[in-house]
KOLMI-325521 format. One record per residue (C-alpha): residue number from 1; residue in one letter; x, y, z negated. Coordinates in nm, 3 decimals, padded with zeros to 5 digits. Layout:
<patis>
+-----+---+---------+---------+---------+
:   k : r :      xx :      yy :      zz :
+-----+---+---------+---------+---------+
: NUM : A :       X :       Y :       Z :
...
+-----+---+---------+---------+---------+
</patis>
This chain:
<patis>
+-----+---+---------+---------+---------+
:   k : r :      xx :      yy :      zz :
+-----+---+---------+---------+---------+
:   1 : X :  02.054 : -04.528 : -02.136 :
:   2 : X :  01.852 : -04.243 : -01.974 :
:   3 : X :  01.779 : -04.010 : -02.273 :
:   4 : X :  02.151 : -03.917 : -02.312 :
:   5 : X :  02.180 : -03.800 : -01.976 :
:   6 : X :  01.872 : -03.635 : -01.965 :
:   7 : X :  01.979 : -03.446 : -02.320 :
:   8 : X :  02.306 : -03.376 : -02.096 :
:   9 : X :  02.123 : -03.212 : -01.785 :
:  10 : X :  01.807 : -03.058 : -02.007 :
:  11 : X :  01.963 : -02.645 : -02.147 :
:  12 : X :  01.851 : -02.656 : -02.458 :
:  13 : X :  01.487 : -02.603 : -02.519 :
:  14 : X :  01.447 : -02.687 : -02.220 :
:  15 : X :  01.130 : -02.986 : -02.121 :
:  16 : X :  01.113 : -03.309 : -01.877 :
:  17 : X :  00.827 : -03.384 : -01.721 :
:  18 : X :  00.795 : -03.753 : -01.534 :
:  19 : X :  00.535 : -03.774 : -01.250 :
:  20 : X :  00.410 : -04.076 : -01.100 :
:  21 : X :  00.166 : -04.233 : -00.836 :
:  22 : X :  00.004 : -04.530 : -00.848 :
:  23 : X : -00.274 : -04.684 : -00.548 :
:  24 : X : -00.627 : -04.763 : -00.669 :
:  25 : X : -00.669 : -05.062 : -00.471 :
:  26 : X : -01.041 : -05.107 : -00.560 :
:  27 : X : -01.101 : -04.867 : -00.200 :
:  28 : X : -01.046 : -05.078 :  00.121 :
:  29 : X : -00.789 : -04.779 :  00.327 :
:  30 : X : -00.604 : -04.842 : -00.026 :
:  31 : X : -00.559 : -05.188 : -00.075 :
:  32 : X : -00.492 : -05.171 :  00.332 :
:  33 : X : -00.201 : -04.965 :  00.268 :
:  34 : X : -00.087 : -05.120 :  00.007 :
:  35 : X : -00.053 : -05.461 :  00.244 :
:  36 : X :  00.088 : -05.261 :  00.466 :
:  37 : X :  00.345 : -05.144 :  00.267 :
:  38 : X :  00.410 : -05.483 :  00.088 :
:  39 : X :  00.471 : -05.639 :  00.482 :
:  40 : X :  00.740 : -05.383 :  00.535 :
:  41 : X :  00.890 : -05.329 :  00.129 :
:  42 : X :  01.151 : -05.616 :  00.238 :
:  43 : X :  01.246 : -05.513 :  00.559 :
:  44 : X :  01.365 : -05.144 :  00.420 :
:  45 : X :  01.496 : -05.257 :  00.130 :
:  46 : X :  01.243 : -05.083 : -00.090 :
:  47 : X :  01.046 : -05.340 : -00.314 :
:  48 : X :  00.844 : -05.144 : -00.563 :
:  49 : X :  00.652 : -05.352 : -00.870 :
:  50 : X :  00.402 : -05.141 : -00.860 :
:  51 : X :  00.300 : -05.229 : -00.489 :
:  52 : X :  00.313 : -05.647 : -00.593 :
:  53 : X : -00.017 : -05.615 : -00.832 :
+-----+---+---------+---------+---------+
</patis>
């Protein structure tokens, strides 16, 4: 699992933070790039669950 390497890497006392994006699609440019993103996912290799709702 994660948490034990995270304990591992972490000095003590010390905090993680996660950070994360995710598209509003309700704005046309948005849901644009996220079909345009979703046309070429496959084709790098990338395929991200977030960009398939």
């Amino acid at each position: 699992m994660a948490h034990p390497e995270m304990a591992r890497l972490l000095r003590p006392g010390g905090v993680l933070t996660a950070i994360w994006n995710d598209r509003d699609k309700a704005t046309a440019w948005a849901a644009e790039l996220s079909r345009l993103i979703a046309t070429h996912q496959h084709a790098s290799g990338r395929c991200a669950e977030l960009d398939k709702t």
